[in-house]
GUBA-663834 format. One record per atom (N, C-alpha, C): residue in three letters; atom name; z negated, x negated, y. Coordinates in Angstrom, 2 decimals, decimal comma, padded with zeros to 5 digits. Layout:
N
SITE    aa   at         w         u         v
SITE   ALA   CA         Z         X         Y
...
# end
This chain:
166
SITE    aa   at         w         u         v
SITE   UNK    N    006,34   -036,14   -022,76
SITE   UNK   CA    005,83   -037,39   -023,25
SITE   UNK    C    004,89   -037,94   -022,19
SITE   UNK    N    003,96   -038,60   -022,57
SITE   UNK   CA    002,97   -039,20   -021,12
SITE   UNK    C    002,82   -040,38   -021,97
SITE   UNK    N    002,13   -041,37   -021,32
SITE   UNK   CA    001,91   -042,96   -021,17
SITE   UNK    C    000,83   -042,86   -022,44
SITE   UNK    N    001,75   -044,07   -022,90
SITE   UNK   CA    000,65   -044,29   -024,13
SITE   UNK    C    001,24   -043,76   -025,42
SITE   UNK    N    002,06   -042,79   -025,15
SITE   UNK   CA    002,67   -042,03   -026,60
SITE   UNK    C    003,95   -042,71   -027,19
SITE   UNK    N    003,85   -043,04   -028,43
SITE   UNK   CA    004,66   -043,88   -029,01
SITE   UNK    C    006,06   -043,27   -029,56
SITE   UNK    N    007,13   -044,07   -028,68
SITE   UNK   CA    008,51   -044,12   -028,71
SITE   UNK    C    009,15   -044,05   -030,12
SITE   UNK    N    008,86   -044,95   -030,50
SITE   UNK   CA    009,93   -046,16   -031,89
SITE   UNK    C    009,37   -047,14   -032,67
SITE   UNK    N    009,10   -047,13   -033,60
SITE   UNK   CA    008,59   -048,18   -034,41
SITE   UNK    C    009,92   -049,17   -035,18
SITE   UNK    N    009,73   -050,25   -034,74
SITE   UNK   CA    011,21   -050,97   -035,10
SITE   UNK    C    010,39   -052,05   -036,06
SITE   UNK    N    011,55   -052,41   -037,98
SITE   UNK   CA    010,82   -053,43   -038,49
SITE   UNK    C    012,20   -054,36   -038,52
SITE   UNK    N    011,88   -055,35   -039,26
SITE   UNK   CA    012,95   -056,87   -039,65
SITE   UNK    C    014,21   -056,05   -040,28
SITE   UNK    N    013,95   -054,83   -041,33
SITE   UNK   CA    015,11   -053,94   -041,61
SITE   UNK    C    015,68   -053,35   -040,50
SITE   UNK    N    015,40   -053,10   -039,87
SITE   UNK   CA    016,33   -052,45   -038,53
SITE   UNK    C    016,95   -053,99   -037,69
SITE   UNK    N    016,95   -054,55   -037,83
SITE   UNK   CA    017,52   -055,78   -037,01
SITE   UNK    C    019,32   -055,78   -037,18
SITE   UNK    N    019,98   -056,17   -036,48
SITE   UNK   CA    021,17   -056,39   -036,19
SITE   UNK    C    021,68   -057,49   -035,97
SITE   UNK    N    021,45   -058,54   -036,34
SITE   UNK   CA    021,48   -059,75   -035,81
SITE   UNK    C    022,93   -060,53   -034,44
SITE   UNK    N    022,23   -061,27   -033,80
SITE   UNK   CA    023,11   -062,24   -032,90
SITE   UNK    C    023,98   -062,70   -033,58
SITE   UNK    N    025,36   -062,87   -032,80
SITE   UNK   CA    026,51   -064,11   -033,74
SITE   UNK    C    025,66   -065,72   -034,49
SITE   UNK    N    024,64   -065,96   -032,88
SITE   UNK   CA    024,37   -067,15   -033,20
SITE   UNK    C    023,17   -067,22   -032,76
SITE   UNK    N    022,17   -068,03   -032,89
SITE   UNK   CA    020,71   -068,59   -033,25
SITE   UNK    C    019,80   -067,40   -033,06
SITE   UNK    N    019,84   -066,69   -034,47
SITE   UNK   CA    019,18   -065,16   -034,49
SITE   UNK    C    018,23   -065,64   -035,33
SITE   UNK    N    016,98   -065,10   -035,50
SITE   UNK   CA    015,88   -065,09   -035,94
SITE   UNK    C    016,20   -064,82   -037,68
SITE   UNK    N    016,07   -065,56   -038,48
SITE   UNK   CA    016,21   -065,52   -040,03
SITE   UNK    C    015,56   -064,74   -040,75
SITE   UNK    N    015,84   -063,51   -041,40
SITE   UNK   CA    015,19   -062,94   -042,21
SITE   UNK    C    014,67   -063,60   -043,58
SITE   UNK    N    013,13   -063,27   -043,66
SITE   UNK   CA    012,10   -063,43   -044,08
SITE   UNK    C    011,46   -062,57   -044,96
SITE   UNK    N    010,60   -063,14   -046,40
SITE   UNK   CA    009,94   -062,19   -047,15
SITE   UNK    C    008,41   -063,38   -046,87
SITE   UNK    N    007,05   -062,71   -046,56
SITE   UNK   CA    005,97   -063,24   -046,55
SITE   UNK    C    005,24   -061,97   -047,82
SITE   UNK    N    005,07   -062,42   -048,84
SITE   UNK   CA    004,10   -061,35   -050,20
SITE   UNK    C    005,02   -060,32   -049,75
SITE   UNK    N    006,49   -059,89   -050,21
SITE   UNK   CA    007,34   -058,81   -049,94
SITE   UNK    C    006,93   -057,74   -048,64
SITE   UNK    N    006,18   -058,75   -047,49
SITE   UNK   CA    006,42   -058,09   -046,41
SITE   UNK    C    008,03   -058,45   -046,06
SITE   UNK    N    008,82   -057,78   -045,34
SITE   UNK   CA    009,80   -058,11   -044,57
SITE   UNK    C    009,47   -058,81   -043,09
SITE   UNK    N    009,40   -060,21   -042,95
SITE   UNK   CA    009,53   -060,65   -041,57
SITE   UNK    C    010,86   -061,27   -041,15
SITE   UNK    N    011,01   -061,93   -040,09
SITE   UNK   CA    011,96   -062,19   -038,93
SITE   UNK    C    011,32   -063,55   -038,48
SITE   UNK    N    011,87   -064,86   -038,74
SITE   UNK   CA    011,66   -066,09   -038,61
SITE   UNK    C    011,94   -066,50   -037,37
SITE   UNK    N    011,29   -067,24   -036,16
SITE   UNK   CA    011,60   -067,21   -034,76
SITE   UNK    C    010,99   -069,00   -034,82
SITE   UNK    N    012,12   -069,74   -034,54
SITE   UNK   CA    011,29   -071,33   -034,83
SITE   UNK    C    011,09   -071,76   -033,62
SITE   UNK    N    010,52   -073,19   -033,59
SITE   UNK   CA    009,31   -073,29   -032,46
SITE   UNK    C    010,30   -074,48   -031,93
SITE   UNK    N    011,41   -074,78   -032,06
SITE   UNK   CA    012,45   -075,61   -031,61
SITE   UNK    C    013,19   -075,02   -030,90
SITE   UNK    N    014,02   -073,65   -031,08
SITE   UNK   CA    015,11   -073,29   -030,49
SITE   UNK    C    014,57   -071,63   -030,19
SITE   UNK    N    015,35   -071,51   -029,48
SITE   UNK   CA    015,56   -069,98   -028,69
SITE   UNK    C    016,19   -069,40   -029,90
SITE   UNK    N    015,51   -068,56   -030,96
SITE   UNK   CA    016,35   -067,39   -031,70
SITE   UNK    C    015,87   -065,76   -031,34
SITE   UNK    N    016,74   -065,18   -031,18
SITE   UNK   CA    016,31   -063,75   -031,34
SITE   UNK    C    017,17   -062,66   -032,31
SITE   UNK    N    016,35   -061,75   -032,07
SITE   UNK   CA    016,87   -060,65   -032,91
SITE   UNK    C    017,39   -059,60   -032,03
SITE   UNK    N    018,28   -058,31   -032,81
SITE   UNK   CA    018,49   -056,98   -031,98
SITE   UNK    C    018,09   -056,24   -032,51
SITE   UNK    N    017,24   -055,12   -032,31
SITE   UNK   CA    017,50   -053,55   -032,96
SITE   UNK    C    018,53   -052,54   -032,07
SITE   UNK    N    019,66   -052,55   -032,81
SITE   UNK   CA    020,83   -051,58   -032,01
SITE   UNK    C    020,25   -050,13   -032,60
SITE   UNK    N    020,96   -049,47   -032,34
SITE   UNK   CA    021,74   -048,12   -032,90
SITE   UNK    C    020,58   -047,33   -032,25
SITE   UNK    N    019,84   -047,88   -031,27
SITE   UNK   CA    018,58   -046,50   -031,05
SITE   UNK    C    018,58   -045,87   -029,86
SITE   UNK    N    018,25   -044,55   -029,97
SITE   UNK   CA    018,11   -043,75   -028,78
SITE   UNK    C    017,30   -043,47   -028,65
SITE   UNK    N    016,95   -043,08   -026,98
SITE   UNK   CA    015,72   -043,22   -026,17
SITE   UNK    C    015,12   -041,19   -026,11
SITE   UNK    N    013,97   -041,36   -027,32
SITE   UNK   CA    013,84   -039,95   -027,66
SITE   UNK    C    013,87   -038,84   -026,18
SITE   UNK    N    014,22   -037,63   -026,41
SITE   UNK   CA    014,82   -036,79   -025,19
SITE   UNK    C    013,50   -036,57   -024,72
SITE   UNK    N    011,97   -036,00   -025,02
SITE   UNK   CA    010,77   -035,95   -024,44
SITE   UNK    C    010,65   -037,39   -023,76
SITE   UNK    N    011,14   -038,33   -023,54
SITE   UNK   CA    010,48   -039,59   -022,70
SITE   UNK    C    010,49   -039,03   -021,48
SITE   UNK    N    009,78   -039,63   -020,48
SITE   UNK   CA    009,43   -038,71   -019,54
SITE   UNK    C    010,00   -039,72   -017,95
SITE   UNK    N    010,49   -041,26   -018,20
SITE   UNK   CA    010,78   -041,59   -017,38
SITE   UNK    C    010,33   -042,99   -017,03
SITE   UNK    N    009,04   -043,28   -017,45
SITE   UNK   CA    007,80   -044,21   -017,35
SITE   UNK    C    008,25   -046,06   -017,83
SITE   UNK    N    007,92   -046,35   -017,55
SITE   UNK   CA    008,13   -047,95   -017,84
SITE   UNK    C    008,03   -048,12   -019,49
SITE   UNK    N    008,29   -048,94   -020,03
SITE   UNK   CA    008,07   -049,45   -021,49
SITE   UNK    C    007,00   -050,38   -022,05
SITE   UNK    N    006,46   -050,53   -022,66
SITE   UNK   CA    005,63   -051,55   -023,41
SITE   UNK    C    005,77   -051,99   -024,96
SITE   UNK    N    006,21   -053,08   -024,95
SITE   UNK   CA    006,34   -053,50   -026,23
SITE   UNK    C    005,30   -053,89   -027,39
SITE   UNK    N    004,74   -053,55   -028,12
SITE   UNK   CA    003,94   -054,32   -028,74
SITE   UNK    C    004,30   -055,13   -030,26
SITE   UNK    N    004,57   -056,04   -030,11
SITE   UNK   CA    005,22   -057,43   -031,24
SITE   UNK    C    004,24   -057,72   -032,15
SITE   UNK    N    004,51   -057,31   -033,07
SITE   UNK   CA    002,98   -057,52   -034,48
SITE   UNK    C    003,41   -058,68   -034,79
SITE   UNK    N    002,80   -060,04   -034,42
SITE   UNK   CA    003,50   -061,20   -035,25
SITE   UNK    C    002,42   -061,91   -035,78
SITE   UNK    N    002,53   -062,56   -036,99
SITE   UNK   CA    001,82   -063,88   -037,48
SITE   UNK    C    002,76   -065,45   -037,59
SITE   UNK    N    002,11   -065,96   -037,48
SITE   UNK   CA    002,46   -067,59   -037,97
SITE   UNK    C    002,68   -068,31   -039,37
SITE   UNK    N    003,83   -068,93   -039,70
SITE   UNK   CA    003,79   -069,53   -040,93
SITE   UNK    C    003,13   -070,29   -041,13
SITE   UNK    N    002,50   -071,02   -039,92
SITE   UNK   CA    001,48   -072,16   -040,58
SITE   UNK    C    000,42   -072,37   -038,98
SITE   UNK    N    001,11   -072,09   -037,82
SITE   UNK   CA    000,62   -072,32   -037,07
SITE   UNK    C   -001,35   -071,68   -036,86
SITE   UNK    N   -002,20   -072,23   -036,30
SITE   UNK   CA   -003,22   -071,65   -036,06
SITE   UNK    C   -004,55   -072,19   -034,80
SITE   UNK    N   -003,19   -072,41   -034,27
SITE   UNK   CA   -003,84   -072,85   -032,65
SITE   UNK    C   -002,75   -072,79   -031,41
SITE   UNK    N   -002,63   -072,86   -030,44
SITE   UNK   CA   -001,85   -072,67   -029,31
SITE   UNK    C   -001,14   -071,29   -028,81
SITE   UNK    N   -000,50   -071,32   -028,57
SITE   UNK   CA    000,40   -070,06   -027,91
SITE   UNK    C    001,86   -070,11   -028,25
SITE   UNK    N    002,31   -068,68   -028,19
SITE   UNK   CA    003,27   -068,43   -028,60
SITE   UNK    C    003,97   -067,52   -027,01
SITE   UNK    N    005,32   -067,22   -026,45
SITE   UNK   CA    005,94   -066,68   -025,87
SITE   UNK    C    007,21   -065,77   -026,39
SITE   UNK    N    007,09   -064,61   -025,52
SITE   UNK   CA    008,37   -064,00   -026,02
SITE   UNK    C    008,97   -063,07   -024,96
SITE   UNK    N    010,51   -062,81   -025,20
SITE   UNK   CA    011,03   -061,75   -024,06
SITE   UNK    C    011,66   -060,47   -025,19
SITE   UNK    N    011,69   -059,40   -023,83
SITE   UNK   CA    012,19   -058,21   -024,10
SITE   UNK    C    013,18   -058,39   -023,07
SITE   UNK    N    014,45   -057,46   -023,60
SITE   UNK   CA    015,83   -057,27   -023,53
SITE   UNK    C    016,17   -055,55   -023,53
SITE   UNK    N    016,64   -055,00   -022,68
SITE   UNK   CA    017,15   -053,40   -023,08
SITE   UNK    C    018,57   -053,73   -022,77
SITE   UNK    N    019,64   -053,04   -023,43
SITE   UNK   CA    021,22   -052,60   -022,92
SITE   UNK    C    021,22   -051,23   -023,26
SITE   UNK    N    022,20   -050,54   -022,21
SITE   UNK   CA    022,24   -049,19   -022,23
SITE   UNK    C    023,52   -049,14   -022,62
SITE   UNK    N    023,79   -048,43   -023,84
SITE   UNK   CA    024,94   -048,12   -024,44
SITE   UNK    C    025,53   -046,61   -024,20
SITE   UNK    N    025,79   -046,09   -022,83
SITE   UNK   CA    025,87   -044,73   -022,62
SITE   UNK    C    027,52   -044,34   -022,25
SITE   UNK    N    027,47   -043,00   -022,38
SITE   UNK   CA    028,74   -043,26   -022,15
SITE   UNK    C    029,93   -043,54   -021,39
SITE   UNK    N    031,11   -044,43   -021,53
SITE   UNK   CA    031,68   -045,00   -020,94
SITE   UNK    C    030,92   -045,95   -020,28
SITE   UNK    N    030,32   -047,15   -020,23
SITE   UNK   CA    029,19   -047,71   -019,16
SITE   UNK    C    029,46   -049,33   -020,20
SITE   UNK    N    029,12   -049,25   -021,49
SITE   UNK   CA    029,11   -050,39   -022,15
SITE   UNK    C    029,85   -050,87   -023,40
SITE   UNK    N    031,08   -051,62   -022,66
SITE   UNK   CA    031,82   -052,00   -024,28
SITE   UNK    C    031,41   -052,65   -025,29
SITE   UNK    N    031,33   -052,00   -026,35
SITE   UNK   CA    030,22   -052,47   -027,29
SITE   UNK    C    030,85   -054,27   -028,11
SITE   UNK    N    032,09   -054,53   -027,27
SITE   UNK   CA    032,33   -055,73   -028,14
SITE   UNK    C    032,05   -056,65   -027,38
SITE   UNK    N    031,36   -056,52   -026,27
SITE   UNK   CA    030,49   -057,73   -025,46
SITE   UNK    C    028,82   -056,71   -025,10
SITE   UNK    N    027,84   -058,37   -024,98
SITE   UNK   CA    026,54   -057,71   -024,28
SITE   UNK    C    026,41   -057,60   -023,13
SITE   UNK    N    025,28   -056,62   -022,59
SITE   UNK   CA    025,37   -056,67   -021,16
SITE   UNK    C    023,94   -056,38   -021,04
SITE   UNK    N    023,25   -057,17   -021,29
SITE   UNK   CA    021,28   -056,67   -021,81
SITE   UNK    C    021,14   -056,85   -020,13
SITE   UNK    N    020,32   -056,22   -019,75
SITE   UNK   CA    019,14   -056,55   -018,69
SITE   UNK    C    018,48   -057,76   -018,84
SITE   UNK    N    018,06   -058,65   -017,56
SITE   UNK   CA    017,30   -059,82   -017,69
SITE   UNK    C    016,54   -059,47   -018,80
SITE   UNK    N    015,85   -060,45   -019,63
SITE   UNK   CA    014,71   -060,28   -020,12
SITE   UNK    C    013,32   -060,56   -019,18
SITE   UNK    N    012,25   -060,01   -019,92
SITE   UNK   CA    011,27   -060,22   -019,01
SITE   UNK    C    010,47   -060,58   -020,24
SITE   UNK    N    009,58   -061,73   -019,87
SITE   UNK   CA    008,23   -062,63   -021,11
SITE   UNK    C    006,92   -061,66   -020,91
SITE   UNK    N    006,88   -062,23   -022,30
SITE   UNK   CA    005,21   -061,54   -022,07
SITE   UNK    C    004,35   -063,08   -022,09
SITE   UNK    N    003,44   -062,48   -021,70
SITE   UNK   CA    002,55   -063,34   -021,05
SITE   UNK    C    001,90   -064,52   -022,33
SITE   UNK    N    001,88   -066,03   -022,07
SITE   UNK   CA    001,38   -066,40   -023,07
SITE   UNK    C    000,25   -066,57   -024,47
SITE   UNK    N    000,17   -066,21   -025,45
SITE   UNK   CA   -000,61   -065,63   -026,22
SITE   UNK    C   -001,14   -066,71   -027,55
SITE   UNK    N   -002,04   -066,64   -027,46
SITE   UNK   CA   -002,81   -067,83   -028,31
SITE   UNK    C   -002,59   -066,87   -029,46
SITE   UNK    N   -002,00   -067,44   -030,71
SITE   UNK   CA   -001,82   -066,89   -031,83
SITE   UNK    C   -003,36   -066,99   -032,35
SITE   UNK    N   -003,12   -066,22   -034,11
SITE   UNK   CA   -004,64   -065,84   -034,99
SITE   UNK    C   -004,79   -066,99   -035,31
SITE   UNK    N   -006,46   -067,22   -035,65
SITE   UNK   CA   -006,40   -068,88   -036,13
SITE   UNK    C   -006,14   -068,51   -037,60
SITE   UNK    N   -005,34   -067,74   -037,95
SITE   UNK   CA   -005,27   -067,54   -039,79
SITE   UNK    C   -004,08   -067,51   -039,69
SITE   UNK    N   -003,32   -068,41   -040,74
SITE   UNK   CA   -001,73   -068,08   -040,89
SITE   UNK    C   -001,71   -066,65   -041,56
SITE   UNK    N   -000,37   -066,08   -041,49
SITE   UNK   CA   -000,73   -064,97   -042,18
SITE   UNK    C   -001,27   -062,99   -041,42
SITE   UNK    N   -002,31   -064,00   -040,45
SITE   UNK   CA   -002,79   -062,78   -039,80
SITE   UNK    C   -001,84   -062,27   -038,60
SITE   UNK    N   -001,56   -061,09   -038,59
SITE   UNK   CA   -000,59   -060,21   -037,64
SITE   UNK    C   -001,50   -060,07   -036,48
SITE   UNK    N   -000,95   -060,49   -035,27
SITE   UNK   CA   -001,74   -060,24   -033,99
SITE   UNK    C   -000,84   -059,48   -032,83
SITE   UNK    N   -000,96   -059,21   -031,78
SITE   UNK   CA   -000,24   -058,49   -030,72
SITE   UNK    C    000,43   -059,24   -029,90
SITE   UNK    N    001,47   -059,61   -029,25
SITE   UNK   CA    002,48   -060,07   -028,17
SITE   UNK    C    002,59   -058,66   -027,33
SITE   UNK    N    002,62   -058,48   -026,29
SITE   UNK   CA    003,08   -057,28   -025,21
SITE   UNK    C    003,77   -057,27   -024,49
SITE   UNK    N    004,64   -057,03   -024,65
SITE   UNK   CA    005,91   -057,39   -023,25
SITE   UNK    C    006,23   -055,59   -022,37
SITE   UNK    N    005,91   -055,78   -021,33
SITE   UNK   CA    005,86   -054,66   -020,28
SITE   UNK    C    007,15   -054,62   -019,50
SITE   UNK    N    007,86   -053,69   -019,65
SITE   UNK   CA    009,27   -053,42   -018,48
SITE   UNK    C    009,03   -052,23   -017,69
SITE   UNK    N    009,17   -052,27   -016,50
SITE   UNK   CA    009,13   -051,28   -015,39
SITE   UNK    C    010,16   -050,46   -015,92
SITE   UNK    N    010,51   -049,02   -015,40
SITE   UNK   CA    011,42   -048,05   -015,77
SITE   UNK    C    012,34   -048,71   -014,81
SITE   UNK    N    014,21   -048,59   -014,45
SITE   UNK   CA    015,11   -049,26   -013,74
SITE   UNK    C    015,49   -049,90   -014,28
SITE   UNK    N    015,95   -051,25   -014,00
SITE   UNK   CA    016,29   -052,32   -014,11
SITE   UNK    C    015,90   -053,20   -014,90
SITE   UNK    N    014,76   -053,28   -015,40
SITE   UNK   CA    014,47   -054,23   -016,64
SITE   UNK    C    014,94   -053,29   -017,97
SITE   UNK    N    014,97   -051,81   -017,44
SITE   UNK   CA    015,25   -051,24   -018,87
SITE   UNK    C    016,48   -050,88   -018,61
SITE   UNK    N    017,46   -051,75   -017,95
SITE   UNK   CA    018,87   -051,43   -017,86
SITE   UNK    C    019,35   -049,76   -017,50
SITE   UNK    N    018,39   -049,35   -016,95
SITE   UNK   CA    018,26   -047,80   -016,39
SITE   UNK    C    018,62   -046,93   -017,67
SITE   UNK    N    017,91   -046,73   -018,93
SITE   UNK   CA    017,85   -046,37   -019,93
SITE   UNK    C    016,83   -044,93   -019,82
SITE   UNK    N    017,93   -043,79   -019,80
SITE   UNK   CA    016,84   -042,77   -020,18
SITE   UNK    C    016,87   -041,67   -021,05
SITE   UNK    N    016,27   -040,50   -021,15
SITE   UNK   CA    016,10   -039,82   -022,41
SITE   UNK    C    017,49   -039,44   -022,88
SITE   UNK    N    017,35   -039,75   -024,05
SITE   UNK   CA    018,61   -039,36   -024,76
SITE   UNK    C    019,71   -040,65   -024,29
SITE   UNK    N    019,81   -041,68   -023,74
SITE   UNK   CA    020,58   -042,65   -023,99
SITE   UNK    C    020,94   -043,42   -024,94
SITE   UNK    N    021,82   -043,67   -025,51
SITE   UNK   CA    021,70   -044,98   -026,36
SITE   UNK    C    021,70   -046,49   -025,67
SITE   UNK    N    020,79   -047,42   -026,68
SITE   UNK   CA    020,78   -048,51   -026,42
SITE   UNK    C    020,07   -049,56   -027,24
SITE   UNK    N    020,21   -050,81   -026,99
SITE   UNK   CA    019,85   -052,07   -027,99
SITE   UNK    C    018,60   -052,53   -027,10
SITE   UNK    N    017,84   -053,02   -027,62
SITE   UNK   CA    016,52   -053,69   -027,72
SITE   UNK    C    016,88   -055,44   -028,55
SITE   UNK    N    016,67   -056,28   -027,40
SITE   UNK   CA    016,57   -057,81   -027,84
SITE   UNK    C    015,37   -058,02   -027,96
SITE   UNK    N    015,06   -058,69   -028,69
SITE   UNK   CA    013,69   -059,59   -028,35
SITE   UNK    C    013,82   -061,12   -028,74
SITE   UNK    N    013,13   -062,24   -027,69
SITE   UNK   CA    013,63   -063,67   -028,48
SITE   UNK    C    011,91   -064,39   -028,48
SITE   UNK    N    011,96   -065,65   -029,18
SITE   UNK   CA    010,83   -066,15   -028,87
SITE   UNK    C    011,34   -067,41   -028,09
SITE   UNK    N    010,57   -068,05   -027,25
SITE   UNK   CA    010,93   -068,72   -025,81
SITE   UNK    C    010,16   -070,32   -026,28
SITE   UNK    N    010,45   -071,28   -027,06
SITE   UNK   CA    009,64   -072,05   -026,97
SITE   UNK    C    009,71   -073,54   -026,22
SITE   UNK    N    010,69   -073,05   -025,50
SITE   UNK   CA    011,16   -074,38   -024,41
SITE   UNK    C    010,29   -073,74   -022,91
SITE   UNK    N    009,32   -072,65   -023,10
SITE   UNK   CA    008,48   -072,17   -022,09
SITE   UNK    C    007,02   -072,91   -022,22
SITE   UNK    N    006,50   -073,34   -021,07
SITE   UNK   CA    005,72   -074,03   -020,86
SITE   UNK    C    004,40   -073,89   -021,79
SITE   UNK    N    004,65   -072,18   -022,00
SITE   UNK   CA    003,25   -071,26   -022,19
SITE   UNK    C    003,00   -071,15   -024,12
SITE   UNK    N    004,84   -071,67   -024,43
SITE   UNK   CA    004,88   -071,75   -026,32
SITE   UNK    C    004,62   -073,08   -026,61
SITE   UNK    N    003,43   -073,55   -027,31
SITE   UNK   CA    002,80   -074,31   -027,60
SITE   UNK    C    002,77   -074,21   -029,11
SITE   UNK    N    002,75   -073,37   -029,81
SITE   UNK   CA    002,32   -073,43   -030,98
SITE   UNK    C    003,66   -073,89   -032,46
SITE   UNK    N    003,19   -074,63   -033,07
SITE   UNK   CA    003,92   -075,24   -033,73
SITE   UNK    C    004,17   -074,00   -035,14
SITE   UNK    N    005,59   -074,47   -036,00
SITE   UNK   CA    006,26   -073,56   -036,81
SITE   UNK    C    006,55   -072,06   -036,55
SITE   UNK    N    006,78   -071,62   -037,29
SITE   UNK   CA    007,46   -070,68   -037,32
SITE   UNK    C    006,80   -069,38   -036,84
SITE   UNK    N    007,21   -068,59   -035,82
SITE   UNK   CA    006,52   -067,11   -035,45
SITE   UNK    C    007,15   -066,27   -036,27
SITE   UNK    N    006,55   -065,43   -036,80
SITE   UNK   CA    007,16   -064,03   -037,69
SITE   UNK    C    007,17   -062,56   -036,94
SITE   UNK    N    008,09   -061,68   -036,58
SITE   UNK   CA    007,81   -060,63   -036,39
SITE   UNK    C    007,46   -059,63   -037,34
SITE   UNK    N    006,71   -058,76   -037,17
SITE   UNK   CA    006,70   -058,28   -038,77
SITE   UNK    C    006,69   -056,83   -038,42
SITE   UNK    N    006,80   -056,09   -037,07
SITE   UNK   CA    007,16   -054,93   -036,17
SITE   UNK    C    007,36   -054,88   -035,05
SITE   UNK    N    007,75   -053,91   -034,30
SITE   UNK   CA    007,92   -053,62   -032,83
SITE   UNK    C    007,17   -052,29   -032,28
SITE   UNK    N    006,54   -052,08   -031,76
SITE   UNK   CA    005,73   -050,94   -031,64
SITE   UNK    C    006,53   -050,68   -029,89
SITE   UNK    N    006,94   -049,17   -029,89
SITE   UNK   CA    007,51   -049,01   -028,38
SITE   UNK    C    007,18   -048,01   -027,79
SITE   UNK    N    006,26   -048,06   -026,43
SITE   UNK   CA    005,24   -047,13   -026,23
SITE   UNK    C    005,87   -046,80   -024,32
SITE   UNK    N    005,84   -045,69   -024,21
SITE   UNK   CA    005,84   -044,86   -022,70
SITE   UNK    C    004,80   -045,77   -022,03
SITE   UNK    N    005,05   -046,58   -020,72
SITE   UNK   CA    003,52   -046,79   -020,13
SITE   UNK    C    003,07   -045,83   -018,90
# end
């Protein structure tokens, strides 16, 4: 695998949700999205995935396809989350995610509706909870809007996860 070659494509159907303030599933024109409000910290999980055996070692990059329910000015924030579910290492009836790390603040599309990019980058180690080929593990992602950098009013939608070798 080398940098740049794509991991995992994760949508709102693969989600697992939090006990509590998880991102609300969503139909926008029978797309499937993932509702992330501009008041509170909600996120989502994609569990059950393993880290394909060609990965080669390399850091991660997230790429977050999201649009806005209404919003069409300011910025939006978000974090990535890895837990390594390997064996013997993680009891699956508590979490044990790696810090999250934000991606950098991102002026949403001025079109509700329109899907734009969020990127959230994790070094290989420790942000990815030392996750490697052939491990299992969960992927969080939340949207952050008590961060200086989320400005933008209503609702963020995820509408994929794109997960790429960097």
């Amino acid at each position: 695998m080398a940098s740049g070659d794509l991991l995992a494509t994760l949508n709102p159907l693969s989600n697992t949700p939090p006990s509590a303030t998880f991102a609300t599933f969503d139909t926008r024109n029978s797309h499937a999205v993932l509702d992330f409000d501009d008041t509170t910290s909600e996120s989502c999980v994609f569990g059950n995935l393993v880290m394909p055996s060609n990965y080669a070692g390399g850091g991660l990059t997230m790429v977050l396809g999201v649009a806005m329910t209404s919003a069409i000015t300011n910025a939006v924030v978000f974090s990535a989350a890895m837990e390594l579910v390997g064996n013997s290492i993680q009891d699956i009836d508590a979490d044990g995610f790696a810090t999250a790390v934000n991606s950098a603040s991102i002026t949403v599309d001025g079109t509700t509706g329109d899907v734009f990019d969020v990127t959230i980058t994790l070094t290989s180690g420790a942000q990815m909870d030392s996750v490697a080929a052939g491990d299992r593990f969960r992927l969080k992602i939340a949207r952050l809007p008590a961060d200086v950098g989320d400005t933008a009013a209503g609702d963020a939608e995820l509408w994929s996860v794109r997960v790429r070798e960097t």
